[in-house]
N, C-alpha and C positions, 0 to 999 in steps of 0.2 A: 504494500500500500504506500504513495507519496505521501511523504511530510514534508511540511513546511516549516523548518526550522524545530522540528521535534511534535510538530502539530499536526495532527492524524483529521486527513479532510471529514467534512461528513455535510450532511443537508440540513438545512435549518427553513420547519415551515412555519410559517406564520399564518392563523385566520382570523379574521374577524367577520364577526359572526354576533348576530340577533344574542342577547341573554337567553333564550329559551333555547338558543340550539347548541348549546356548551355541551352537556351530556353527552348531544348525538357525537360529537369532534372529539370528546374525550375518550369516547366509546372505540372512536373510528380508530382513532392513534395509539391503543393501548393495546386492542386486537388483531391492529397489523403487524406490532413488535416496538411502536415507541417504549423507552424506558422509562417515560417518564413529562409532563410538561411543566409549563407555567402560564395562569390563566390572570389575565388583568381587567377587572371589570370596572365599566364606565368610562369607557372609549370615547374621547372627543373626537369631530372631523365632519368634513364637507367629503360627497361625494355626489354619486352617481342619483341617490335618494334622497338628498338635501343635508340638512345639515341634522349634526347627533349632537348636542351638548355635553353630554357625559355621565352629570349629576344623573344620580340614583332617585329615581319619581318616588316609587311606593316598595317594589325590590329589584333582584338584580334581572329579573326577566324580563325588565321595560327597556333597557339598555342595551349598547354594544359592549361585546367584550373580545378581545384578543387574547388568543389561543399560540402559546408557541412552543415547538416542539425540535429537538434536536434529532438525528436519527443516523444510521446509517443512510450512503447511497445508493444501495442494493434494496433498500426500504420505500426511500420515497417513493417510487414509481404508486406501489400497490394503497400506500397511505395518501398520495395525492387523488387518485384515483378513484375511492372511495368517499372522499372529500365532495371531488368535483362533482358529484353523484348529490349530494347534498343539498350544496349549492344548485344544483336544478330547478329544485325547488323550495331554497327559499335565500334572502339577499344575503349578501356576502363578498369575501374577499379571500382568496387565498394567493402567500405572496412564497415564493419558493427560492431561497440565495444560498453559494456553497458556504461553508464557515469550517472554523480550523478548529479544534479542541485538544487539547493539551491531556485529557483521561478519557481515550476512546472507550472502554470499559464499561464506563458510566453510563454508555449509550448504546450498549450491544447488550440483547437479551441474552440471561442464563442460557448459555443447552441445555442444561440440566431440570429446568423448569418447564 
């Protein structure tokens, strides 16, 4: 595998996605082999659907939240893929960049498990 200066490549997804469809994203990345994510809720931004303020109305399912995942690149294919399945049907973003990690381990499922 190349490193970059001791830095083991890998994929790094990003979605943002409706509060209510966290679960399905968390579902989708965990049962394709992500090890793991980070989920930040009440996403500000202008986009394609106007604008999202951020602030939390009444809970987190009225809001955007960004979904991000590190993974192997032998992974992404099957986890973007099930994403974009998603996103069919309902609004969103999925944003896909290579990134370098320093404990590729971290991000490679047990065999064992």
């Amino acid at each position: 595998m190349n490193t970059w200066h001791g830095f083991t490549p890998m994929a790094r997804i990003e979605v943002v996605i409706g509060g209510e469809q966290v679960a399905a994203v968390r579902d989708q990345l965990l049962s394709s082999g992500a090890t793991g994510f980070t989920a930040v809720n009440g996403v500000a931004g202008f986009g394609h659907h106007g604008e999202h303020a951020g602030r939390l109305l009444f809970n987190d399912r009225n809001s955007l939240s960004m979904i991000i995942s590190v993974v192997p690149l032998d992974r992404m294919k099957t986890i973007v893929a099930g994403i974009r399945t998603l996103l069919d049907h309902h609004h969103g973003v999925v944003f896909i960049s290579e990134t370098h990690v320093s404990r590729p381990e971290y991000f490679q499922s047990d065999p064992e498990s």
